[in-house]
GULUM-662515 format. One line per field, with one value per residue (C-alpha): residue number from 1; residue in one letter; x, y, z. Coordinates in steps of 0.001 Angstrom, whole numbers, plus 500000, padded with zeros to 6 digits. Layout:
k <- NUM/... $
r <- a/... $
px <- X/... $
py <- Y/... $
pz <- Z/... $
***
This chain:
k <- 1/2/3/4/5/6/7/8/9/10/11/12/13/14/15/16/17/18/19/20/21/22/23/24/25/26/27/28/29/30/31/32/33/34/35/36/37/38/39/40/41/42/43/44/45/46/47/48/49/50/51/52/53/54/55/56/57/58/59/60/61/62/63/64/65/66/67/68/69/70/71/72/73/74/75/76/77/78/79/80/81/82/83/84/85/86/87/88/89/90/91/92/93/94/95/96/97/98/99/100/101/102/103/104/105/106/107/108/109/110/111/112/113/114/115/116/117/118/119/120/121/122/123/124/125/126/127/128/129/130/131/132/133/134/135/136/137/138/139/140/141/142/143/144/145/146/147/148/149/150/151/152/153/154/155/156 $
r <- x/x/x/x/x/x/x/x/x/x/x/x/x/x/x/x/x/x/x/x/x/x/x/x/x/x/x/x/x/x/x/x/x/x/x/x/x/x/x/x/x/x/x/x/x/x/x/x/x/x/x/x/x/x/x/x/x/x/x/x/x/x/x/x/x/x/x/x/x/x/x/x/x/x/x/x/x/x/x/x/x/x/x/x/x/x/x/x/x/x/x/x/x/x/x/x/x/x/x/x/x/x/x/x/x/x/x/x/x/x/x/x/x/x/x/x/x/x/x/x/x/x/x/x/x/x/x/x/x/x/x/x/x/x/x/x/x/x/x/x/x/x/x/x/x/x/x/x/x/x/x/x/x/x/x/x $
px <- 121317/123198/126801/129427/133095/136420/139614/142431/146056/148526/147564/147515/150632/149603/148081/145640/143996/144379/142153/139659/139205/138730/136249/134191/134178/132554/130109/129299/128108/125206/124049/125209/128320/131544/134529/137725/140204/143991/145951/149792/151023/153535/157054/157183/160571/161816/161949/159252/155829/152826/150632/153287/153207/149326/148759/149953/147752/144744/145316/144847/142214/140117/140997/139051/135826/133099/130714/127645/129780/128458/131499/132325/136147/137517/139296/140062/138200/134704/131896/131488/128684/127479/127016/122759/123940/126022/123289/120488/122797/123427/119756/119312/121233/120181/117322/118961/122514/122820/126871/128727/132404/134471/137617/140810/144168/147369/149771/149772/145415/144304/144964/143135/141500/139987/138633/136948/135869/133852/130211/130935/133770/133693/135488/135524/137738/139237/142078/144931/144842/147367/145264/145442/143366/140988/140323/138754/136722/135620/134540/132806/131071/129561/128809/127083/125583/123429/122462/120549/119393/118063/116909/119397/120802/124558/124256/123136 $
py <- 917343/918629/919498/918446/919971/919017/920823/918855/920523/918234/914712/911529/909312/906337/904019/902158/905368/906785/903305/904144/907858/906580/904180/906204/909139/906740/905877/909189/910220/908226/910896/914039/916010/915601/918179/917010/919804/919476/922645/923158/922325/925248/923943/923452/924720/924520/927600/928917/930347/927785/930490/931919/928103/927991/931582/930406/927009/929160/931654/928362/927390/930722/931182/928298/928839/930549/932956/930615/927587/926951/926060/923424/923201/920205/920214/919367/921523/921563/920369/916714/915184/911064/909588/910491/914081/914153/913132/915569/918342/917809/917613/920436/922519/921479/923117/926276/925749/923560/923587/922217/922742/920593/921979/919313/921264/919444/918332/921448/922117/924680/928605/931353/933089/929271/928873/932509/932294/928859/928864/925928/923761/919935/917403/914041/912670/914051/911461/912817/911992/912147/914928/911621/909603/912343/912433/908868/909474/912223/910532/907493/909685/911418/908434/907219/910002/909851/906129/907327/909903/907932/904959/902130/899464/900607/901930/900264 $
pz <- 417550/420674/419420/422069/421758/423400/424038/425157/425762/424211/421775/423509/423650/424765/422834/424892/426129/422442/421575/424061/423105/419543/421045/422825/420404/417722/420170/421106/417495/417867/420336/419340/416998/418501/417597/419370/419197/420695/421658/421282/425309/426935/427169/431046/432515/435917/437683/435417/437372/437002/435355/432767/431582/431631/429954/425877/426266/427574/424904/422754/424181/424236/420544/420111/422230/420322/421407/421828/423562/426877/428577/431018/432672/433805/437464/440463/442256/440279/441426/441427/440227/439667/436301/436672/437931/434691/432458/434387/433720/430194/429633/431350/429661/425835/426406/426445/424823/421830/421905/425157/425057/427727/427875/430046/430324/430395/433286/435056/434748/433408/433461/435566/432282/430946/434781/434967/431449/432050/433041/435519/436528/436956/438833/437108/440702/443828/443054/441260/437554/434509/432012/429063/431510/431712/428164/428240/431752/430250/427233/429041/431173/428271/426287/429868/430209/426673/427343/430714/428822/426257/428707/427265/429324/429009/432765/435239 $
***
């Protein structure tokens, strides 16, 4: 079974997104194992450069990665891909990877050593959206993503 893991900067504060992460992550271990794994956030300061904030989560976050993780980063400026694109892709790549680690930073993205490290980069929008709202895309998309894969009627 295809082993799926998550890094998100920061836990989830509100509660009807923290409901729907909770739903969807249930849903998703029909499919395959899920790791969800929440790094410390950087204390954001005004005044403060962007990428000295960024540098102690992606620390975090590479501390976290193992060797074998195929590694997909979530932002802005990935590629961008429909909900069949998403599900080609993951099948794609289980034939060579059997761990996928998608990695969402918090409120200020992610930092230049998570980007470079990633073997692609994804764009779940090119709308502007809070990093806790990314979580549960992220998480539907998946769970989508399986049920095309596995020719069930939860897309459509």
């Amino acid at each position: 079974m295809l082993k799926l893991k998550i890094i998100v900067v920061d836990r989830t504060r509100s509660p009807f997104l923290k409901e729907g992460e909770s739903f969807y992550l249930e849903r998703l271990r029909r499919y395959a194992h899920i790791e969800w794994v929440e790094v410390k956030p950087a204390r954001i300061k005004k005044g403060r450069p962007q990428q000295e904030i960024l540098a102690p989560e992606g620390a975090s976050i590479v501390k976290r990665l193992l060797p074998r993780d195929y590694l997909v980063a979530l932002d802005r400026s990935g590629k961008a891909l429909d909900s069949k694109g998403l599900a080609a892709r993951i099948d794609e790549l289980s034939f060579s990877h059997n761990r996928l680690t998608y990695v969402i930073g918090g409120p200020l993205g992610l930092s230049k050593d998570v980007l470079h490290r990633a073997h692609e980069t994804l764009s779940l929008s090119r709308l502007t959206l809070t990093h806790e709202m990314s979580r549960l895309l992220l998480l539907e998309q998946l769970y989508r993503a399986f049920t095309i894969l596995n020719n069930e009627k939860y897309h459509k």
